[in-house]
VOPAGU-2260 file (C-alpha; in pm, 1 decimal, decimal comma):
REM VOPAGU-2260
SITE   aa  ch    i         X         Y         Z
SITE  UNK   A    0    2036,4    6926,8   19679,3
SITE  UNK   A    1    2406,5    6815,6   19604,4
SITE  UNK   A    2    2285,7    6690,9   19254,4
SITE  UNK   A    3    2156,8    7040,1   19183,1
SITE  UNK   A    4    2505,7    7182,1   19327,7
SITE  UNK   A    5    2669,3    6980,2   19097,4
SITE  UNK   A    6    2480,5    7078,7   18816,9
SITE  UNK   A    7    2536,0    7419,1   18866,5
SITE  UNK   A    8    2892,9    7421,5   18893,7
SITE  UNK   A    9    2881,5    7188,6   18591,0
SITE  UNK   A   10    2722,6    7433,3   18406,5
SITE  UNK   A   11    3000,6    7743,0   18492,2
SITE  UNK   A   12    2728,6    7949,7   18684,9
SITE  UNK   A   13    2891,5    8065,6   18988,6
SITE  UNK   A   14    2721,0    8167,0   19335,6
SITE  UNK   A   15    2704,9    8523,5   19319,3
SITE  UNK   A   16    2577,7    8478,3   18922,9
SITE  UNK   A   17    2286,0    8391,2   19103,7
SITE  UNK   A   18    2250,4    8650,5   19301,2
SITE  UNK   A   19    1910,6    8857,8   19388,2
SITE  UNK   A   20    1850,2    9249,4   19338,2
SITE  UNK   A   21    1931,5    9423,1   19649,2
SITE  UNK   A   22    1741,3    9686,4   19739,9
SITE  UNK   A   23    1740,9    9929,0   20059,6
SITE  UNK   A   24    1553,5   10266,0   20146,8
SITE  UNK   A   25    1736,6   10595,6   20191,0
SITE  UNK   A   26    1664,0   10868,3   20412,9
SITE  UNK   A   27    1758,9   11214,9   20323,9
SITE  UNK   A   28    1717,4   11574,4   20382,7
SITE  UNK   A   29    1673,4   11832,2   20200,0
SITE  UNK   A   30    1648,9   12228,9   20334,2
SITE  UNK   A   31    1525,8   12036,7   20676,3
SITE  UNK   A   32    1228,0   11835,5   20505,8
SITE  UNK   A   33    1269,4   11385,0   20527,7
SITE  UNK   A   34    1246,6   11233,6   20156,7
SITE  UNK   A   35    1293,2   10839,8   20115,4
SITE  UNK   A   36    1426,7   10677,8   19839,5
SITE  UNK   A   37    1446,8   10349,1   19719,0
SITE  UNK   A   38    1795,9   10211,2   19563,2
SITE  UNK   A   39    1819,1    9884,1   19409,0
SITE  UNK   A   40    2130,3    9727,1   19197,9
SITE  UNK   A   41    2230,0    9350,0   19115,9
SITE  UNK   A   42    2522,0    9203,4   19295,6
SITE  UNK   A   43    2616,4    8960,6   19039,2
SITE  UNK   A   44    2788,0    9261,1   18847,6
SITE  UNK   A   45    3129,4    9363,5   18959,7
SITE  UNK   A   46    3199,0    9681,6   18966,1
SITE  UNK   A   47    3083,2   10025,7   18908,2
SITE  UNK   A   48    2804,5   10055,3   18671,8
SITE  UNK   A   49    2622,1   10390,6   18519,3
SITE  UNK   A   50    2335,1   10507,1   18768,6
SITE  UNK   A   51    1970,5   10600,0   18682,4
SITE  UNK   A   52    1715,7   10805,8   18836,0
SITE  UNK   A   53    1356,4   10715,6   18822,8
SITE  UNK   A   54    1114,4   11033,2   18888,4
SITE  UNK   A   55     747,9   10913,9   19033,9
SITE  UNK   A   56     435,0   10991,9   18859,9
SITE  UNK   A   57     239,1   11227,0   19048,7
SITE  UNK   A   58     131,2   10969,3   19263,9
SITE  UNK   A   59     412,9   10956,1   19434,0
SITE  UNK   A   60     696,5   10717,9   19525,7
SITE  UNK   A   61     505,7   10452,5   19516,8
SITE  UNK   A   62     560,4   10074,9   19394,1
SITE  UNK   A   63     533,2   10157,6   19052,3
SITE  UNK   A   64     811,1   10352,7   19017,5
SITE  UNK   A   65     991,7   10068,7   19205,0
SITE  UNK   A   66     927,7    9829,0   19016,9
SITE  UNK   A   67    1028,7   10052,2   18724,2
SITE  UNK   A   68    1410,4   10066,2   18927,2
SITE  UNK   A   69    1390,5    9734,6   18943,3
SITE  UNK   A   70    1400,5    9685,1   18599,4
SITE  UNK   A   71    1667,0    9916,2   18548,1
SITE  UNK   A   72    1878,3    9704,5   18775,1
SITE  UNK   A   73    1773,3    9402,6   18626,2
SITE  UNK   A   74    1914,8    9576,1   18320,6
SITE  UNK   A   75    2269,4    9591,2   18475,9
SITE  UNK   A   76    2209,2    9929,5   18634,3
SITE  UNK   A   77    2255,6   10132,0   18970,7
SITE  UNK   A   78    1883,5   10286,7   19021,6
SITE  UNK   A   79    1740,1   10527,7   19245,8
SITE  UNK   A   80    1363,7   10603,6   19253,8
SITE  UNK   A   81    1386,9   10932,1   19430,8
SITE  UNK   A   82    1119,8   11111,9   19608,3
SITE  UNK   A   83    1002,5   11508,4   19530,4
SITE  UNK   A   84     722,5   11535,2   19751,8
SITE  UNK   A   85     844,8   11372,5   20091,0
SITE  UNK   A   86     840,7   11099,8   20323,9
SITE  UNK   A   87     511,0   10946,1   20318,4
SITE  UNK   A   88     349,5   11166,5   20070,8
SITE  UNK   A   89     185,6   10880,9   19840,5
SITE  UNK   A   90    -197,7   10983,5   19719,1
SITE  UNK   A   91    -441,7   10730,8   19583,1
SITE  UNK   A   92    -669,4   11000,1   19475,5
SITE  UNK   A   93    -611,7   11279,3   19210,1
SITE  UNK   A   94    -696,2   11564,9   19426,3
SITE  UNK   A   95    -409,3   11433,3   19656,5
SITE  UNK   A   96    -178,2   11379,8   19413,6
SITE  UNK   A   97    -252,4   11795,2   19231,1
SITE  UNK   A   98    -154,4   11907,5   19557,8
SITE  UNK   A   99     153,0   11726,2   19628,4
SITE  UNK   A  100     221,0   11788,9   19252,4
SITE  UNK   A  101     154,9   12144,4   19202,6
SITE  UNK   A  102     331,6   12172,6   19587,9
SITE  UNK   A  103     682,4   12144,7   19373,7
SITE  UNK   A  104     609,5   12252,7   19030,4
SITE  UNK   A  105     550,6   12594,8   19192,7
SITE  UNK   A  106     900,2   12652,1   19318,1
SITE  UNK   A  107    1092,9   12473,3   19052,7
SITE  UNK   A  108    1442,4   12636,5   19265,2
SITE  UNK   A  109    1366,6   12394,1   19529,0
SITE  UNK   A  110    1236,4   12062,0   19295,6
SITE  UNK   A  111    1603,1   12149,6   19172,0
SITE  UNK   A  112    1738,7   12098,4   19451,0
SITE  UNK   A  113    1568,4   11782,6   19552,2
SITE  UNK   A  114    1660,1   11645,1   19255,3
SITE  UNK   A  115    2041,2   11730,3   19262,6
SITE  UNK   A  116    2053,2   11582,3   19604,1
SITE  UNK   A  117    1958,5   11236,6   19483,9
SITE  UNK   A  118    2134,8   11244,4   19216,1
SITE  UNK   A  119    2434,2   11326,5   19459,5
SITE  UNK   A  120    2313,5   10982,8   19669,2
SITE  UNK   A  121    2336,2   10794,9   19392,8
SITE  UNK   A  122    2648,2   10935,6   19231,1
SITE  UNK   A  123    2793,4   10864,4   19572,6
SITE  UNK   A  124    2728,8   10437,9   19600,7
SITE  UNK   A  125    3004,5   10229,9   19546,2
SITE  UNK   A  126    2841,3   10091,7   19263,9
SITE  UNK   A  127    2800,5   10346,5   19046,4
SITE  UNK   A  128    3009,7   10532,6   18787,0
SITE  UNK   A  129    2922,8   10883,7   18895,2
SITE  UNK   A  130    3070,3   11035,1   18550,0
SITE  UNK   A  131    2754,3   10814,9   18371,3
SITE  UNK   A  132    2394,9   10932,1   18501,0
SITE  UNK   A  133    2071,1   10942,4   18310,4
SITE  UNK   A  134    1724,9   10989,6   18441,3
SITE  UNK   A  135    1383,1   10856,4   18378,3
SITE  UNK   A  136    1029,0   10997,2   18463,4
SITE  UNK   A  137     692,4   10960,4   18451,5
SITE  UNK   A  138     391,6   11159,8   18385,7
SITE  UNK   A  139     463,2   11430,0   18664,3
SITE  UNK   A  140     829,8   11311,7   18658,6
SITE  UNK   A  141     875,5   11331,7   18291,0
SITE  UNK   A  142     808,4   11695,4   18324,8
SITE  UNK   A  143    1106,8   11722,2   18590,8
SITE  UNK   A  144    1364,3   11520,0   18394,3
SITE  UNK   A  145    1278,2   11755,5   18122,7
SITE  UNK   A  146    1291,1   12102,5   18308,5
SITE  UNK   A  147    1695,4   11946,7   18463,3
SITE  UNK   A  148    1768,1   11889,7   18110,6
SITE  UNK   A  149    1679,6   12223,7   18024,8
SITE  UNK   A  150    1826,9   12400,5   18292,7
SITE  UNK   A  151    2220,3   12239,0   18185,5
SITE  UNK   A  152    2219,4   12007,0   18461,5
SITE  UNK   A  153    2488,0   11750,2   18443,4
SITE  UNK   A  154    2318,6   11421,2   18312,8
SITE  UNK   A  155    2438,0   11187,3   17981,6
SITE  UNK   A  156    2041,8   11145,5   17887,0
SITE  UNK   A  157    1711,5   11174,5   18022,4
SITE  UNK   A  158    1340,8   11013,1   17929,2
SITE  UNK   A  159    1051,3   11102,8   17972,9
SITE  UNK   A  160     740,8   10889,7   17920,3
SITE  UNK   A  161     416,0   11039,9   17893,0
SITE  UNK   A  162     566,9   11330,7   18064,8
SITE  UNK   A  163     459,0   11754,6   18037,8
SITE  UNK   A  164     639,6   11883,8   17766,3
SITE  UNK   A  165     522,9   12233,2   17855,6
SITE  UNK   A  166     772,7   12496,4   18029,2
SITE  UNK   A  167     792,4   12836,8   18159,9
SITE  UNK   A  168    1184,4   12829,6   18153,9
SITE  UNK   A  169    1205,1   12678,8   17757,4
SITE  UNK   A  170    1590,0   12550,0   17674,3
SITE  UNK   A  171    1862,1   12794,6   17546,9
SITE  UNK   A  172    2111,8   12676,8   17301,2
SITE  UNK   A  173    2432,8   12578,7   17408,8
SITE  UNK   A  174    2304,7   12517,7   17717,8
SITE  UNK   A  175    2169,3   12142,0   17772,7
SITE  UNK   A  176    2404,1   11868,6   17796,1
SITE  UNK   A  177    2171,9   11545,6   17810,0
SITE  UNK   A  178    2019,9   11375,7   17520,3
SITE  UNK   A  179    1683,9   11356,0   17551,1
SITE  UNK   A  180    1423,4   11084,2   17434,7
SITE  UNK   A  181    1044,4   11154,6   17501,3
SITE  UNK   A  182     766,8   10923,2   17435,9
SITE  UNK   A  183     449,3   11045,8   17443,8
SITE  UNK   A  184      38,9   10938,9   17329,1
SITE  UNK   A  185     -83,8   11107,1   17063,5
SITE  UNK   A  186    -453,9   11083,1   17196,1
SITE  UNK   A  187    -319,0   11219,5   17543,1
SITE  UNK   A  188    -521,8   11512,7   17571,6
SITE  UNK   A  189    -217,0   11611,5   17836,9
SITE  UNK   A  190      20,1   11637,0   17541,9
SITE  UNK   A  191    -203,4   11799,4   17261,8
SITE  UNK   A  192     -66,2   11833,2   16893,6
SITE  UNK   A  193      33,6   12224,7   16958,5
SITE  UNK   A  194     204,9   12132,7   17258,0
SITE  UNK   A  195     414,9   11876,5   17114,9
SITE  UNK   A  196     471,3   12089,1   16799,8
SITE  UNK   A  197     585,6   12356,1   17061,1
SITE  UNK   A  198     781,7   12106,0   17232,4
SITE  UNK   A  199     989,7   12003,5   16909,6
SITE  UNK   A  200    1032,0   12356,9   16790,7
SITE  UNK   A  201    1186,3   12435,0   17120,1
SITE  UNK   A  202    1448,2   12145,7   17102,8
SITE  UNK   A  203    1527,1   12224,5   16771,6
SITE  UNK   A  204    1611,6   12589,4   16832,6
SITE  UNK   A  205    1798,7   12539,0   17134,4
SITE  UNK   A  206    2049,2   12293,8   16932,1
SITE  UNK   A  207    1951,6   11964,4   17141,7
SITE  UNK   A  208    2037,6   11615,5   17082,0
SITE  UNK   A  209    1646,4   11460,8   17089,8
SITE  UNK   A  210    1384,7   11207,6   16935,2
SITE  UNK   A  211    1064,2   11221,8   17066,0
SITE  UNK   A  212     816,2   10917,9   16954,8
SITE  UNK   A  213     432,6   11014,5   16940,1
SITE  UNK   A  214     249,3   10670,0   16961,3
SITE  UNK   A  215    -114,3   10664,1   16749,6
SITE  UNK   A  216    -468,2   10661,6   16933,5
SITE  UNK   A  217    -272,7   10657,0   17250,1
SITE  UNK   A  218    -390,6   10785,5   17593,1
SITE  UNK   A  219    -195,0   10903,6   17901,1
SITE  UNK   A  220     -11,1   10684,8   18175,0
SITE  UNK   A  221      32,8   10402,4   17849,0
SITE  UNK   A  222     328,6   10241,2   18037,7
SITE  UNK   A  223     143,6   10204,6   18372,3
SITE  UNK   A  224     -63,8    9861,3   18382,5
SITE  UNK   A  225    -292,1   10019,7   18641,9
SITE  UNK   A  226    -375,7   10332,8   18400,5
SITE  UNK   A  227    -751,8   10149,4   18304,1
SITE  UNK   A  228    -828,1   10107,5   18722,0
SITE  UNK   A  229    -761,6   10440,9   18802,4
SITE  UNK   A  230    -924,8   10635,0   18447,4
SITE  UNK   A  231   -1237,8   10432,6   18518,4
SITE  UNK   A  232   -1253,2   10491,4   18881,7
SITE  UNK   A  233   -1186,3   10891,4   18866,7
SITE  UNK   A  234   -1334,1   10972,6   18541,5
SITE  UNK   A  235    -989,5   10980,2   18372,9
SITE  UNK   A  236    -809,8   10986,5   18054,6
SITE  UNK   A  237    -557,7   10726,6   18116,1
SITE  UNK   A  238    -496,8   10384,8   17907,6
SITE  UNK   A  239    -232,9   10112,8   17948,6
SITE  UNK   A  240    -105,3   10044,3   17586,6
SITE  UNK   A  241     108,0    9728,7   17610,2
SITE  UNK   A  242     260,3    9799,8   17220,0
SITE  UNK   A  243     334,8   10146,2   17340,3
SITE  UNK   A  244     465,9   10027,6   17675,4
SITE  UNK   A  245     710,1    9732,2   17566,4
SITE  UNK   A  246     809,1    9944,9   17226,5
SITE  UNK   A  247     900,0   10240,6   17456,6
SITE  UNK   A  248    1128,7   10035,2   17712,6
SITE  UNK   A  249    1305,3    9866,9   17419,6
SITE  UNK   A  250    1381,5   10179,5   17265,0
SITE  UNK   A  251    1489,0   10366,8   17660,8
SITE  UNK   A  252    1739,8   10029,7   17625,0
SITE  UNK   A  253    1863,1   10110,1   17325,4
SITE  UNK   A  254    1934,3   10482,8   17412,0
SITE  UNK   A  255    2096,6   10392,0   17763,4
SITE  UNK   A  256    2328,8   10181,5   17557,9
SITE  UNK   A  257    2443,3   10460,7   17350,3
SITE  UNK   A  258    2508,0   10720,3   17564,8
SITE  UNK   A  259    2668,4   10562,9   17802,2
SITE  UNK   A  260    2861,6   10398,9   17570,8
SITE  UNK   A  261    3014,9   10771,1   17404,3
């Protein structure tokens, strides 16, 4: 054990360089109703750091979008995997999961407002530079990163992997301030060729600062290594695409590092 002491010191690492991710839960409220999210940064880095939001699939907050945080931190950031449905409300079966989803996306006032309070939690840790927040999503929560960047809320960038691109409240010009990078499959029968189209035409008239990357013979929930178990189980179109999953995160690295960088 002192040999291996030794050796690290020898080599310049110091103790908190080798620090773990710490993680913790957070309990919140919003209008009266208990959401939990989970909040995860690395130690090792001093100071404040930029701070990203993860948005669950329409699962829920489950362990997936976790371990999605996790790599954010691992990445050098502050990330908060919030939760739009509520403490505890985590389906492992599609008609579970509609009904949670379609729960928020029918008052989109109120998914607002959940997702402005955690975006408020995590602009308030000590870790975090609260002038520099993006936000990730995923399937369900690619939709909702997309509607707050179309509704002018206050975020440097926001991604959204195999997200909805449709919208009953499109984007006005002048009036989003996040970049926006979507990734999406181009054999996800969730994301058809006229709603993409639509999608595009919409960014482009409102003036907004977006790529969006349409991967080939790709299916729905691509990033998610558990897409195959759960299209083959419920009768699903869903595919893990490892190209389209490691290309995607490289590229989400790449963007983070620009705009937080302007």
């Amino acid at each position: 054990m002192k040999h291996l002491l030794a050796f690290i010191l020898m080599c310049g690492f110091s103790v908190t360089g080798l620090a773990a991710l710490k993680s913790k839960e957070i309990v919140y409220r919003v209008d009266g109703n208990e959401f939990t999210g989970y909040l995860v940064y690395d130690d090792a880095i001093q100071g404040k750091r930029p701070g990203v939001l993860v948005v669950h699939e329409w699962w829920g907050l489950n362990d997936y979008a976790r371990k999605r945080a996790d790599m954010l931190a691992k990445l050098g950031y502050t990330a908060f995997a919030l939760d739009m449905y509520g403490t505890g409300k985590v389906a492992d079966h599609p008609d579970d999961a509609k009904g949670f989803m379609q729960a928020v996306t029918s008052n989109m006032p109120e998914a607002e407002k959940r997702f402005d309070k955690a975006k408020s939690i995590l602009q308030q840790q000590p870790t975090v530079d609260a002038a520099h927040i993006a936000a990730i999503g995923y399937c369900f929560g690619g939709g909702i990163v997309l509607h707050m960047a179309r509704v002018g809320d206050d975020l440097d960038g926001v991604v959204s992997f195999h997200g909805s691109l449709g919208t009953q409240e499109p984007a006005k010009k002048g009036e989003v301030k996040a970049r926006v990078l979507v990734f999406t499959g181009a054999a996800d029968p969730f994301a058809p060729p006229e709603l993409v189209s639509a999608f595009e035409q919409e960014m482009q008239q409102a003036g907004v600062d977006y790529q969006l990357i349409s991967y080939p013979g790709v299916k729905h929930s691509f990033t998610n290594p558990d897409a195959d178990s759960f299209g083959q189980r419920f009768g699903m179109p869903l595919a893990y695409d490892k190209h389209a999953d490691e290309d995607s995160w490289q590229r989400t690295q790449a963007f983070f590092k620009q705009i937080f960088k302007d």
